[in-house]
C-alpha positions as CSV (number, residue, x, y, z in Angstrom):
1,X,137.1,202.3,136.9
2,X,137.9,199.4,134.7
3,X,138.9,197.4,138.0
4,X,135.9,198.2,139.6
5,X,133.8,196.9,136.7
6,X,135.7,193.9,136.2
7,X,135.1,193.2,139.9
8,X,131.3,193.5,139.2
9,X,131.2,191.2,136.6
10,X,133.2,189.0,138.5
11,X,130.9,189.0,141.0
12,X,127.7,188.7,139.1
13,X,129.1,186.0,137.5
14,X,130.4,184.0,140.5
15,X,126.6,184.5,141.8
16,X,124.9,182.8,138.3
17,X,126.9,180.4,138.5
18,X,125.3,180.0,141.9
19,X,122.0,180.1,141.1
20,X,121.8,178.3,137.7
21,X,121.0,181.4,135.5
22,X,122.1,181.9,132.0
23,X,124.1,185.2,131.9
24,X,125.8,186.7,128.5
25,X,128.8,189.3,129.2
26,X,129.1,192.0,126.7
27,X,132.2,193.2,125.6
28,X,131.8,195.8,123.0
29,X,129.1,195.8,120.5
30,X,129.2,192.1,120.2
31,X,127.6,189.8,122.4
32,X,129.2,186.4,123.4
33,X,126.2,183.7,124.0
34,X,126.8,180.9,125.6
35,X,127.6,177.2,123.7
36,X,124.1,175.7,123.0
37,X,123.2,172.4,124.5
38,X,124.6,169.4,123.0
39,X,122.0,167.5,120.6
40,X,120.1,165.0,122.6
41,X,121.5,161.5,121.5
42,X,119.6,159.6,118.7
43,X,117.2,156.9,119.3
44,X,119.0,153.3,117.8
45,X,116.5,151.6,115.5
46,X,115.8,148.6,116.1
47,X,117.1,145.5,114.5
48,X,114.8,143.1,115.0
49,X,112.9,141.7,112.3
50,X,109.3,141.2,112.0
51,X,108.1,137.4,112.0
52,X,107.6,135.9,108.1
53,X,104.3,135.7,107.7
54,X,102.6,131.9,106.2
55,X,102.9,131.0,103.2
56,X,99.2,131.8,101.3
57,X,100.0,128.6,98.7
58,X,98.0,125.9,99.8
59,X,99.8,122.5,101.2
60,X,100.5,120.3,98.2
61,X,98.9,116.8,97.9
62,X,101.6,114.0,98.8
63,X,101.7,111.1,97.4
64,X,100.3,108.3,99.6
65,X,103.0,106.5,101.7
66,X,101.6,102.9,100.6
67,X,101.9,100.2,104.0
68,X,102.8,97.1,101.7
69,X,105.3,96.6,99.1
70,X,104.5,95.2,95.7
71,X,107.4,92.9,95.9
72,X,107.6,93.8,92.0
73,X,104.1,92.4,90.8
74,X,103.4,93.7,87.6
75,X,100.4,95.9,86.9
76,X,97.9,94.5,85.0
77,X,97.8,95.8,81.8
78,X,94.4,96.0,81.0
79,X,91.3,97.0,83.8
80,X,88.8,93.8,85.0
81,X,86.1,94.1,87.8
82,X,88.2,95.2,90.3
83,X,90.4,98.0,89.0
84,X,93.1,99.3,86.2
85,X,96.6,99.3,85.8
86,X,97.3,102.9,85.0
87,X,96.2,104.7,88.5
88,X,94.0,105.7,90.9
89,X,93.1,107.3,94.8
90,X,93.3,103.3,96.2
91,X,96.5,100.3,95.7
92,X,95.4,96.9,95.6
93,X,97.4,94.0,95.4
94,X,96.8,90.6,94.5
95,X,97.7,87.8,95.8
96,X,96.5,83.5,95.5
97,X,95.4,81.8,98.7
98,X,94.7,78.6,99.4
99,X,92.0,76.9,98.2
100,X,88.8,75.6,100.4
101,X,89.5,79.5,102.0
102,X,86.6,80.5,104.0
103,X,87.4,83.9,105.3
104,X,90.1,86.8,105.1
105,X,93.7,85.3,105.3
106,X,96.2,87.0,106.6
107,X,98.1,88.3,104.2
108,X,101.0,88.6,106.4
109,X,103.6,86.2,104.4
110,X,101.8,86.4,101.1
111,X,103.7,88.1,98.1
112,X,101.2,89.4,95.5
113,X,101.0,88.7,91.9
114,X,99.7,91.9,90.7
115,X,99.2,95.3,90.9
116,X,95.5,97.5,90.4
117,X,94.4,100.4,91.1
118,X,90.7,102.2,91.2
119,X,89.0,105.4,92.7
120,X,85.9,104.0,94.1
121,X,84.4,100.8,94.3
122,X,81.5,99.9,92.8
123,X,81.8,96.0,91.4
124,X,78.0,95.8,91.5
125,X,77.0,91.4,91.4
126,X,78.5,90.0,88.0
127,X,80.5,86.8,87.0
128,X,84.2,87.7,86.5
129,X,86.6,85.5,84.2
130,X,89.9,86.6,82.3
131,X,91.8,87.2,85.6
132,X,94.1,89.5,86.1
133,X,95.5,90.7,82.2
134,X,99.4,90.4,82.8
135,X,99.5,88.7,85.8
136,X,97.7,85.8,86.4
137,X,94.4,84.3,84.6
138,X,93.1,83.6,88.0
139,X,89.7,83.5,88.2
140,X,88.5,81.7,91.8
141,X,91.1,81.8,95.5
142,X,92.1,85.9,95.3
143,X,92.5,88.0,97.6
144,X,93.1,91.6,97.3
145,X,94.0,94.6,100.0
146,X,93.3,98.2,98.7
147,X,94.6,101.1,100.8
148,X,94.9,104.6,100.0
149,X,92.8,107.9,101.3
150,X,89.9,109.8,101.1
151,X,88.6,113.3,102.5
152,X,85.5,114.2,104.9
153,X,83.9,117.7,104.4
154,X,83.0,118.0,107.5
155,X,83.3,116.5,110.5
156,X,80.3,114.6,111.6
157,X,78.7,110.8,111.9
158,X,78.8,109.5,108.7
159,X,77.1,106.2,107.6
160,X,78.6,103.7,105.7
161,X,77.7,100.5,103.1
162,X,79.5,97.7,102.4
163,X,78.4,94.9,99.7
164,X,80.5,92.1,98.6
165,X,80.6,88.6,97.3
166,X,82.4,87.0,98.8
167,X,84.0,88.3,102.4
168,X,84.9,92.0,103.2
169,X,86.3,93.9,106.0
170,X,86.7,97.5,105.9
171,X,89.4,99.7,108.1
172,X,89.2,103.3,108.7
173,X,92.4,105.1,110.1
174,X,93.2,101.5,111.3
175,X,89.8,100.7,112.9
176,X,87.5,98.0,111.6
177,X,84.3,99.9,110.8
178,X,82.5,97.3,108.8
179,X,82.9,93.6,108.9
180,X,81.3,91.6,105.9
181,X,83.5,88.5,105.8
182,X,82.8,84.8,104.7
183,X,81.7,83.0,101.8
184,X,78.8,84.1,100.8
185,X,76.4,85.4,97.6
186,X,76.3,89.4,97.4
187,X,75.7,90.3,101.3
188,X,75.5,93.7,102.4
189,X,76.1,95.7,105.9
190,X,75.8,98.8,107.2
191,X,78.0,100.7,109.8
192,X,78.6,104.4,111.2
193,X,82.0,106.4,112.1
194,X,82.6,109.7,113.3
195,X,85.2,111.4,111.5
196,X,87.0,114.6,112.2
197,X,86.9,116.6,109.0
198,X,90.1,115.9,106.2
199,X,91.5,113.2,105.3
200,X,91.5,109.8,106.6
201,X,93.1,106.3,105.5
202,X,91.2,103.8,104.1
203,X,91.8,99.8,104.1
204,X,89.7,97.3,102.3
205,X,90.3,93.7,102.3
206,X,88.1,91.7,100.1
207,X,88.5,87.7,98.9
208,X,86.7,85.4,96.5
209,X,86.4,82.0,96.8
210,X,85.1,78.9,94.1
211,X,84.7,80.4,90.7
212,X,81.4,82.2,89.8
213,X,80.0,85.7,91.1
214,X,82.1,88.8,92.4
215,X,80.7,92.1,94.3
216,X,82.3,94.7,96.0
217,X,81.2,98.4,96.9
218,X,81.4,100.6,99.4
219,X,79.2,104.1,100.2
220,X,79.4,106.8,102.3
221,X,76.4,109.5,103.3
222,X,74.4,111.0,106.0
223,X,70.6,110.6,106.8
224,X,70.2,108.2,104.5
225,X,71.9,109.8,101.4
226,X,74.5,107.6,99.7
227,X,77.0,107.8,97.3
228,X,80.4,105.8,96.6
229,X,83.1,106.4,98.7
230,X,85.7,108.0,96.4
231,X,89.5,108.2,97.1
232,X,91.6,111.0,97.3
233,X,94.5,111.3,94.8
């Protein structure tokens, strides 16, 4: 009898096997199940690292990268027409040229004899004596460059004033925008530029002959609006 049984089971068994099915023998009272499946593996997490997002702190204002040394002219040490020697949004630098001048040298080959600085220019028609305080008393044959930057708000066509006395010639990211040059009493001229908005670089060249009256501003606006042109610091 046992025989015969364990030839059944064998049986049955061999014919599970065959057809996939999930058989449990019992021996006894107590069942034996079969070994349940192995876990499924565990997904890896990934490694990779999401992408630093911008810094929210605004970009810092640098300080301008000025084009042309001051050779070590000294400030001036106390402001005339044209500027002060403690700071401001535009450089200017001095320099003597020859006399009998009738328009912008070049300054190429000049070395300056002082050092100014000013945020907007607005010299309106005025005599000008005492020189440059700390430099040179020099009162007739000056020329001086200014360069530094200023911002648009938008970008747009933006109209542009010029007055001087004597000669001028404005620059604008290296372009001449306004030409005002010569000897001449207070003149002024009027240009246009389109600008993309930020900021843009600025050059102004400006000279004064013989001895007597100086001038020198510069506006910006739109439809007919003006206001000085101030610098960014």
């Amino acid at each position: 009898m046992v025989r015969t049984s364990s030839h059944i089971a064998s049986c049955v068994l061999a014919a599970s096997l065959l057809s996939g099915c999930h058989v449990t023998i019992q021996s006894g009272n107590t069942p034996a199940e079969a070994s349940p499946p192995p876990p499924p593996p565990a997904k890896k997490t990934s490694q990779s690292r999401k992408p630093a997002k911008p810094d929210p702190e605004p970009e810092r204002r640098r300080t301008p990268k000025w084009r042309l040394p001051t050779n070590n002219a000294p400030r001036i040490t106390a402001p005339n027409a044209f500027g002060n020697g403690e700071g401001g949004a535009f450089r200017g630098l001095a320099y003597v040229i020859p006399e009998n001048t009738q328009k912008l040298p070049t300054f190429d080959g000049l070395v300056p004899f002082a050092v100014l600085y000013t945020d907007k220019f607005e010299v309106k028609s005025q005599d000008f004596s005492g020189g440059f305080p700390g430099a040179l008393t020099q009162n007739e044959w000056f020329a001086i460059r200014f360069e530094g930057e200023f911002k648009a708000p938008q970008e747009g066509v933006f109209q542009l004033r010029l007055t001087s006395d004597d000669g001028a010639v404005l620059y604008i990211d290296d372009k001449r925008v306004l030409a005002n040059d010569g000897v001449h009493s207070a003149k002024t001229v009027d240009g246009e530029a389109r600008l993309t908005e930020g900021t843009h670089r600025l050059r102004l060249d400006y000279f004064q002959a013989q001895r007597g009256q100086v001038a020198l501003m510069l506006q910006i606006g739109q439809k007919d609006k003006f206001e000085p042109l101030v610098g960014l610091r």
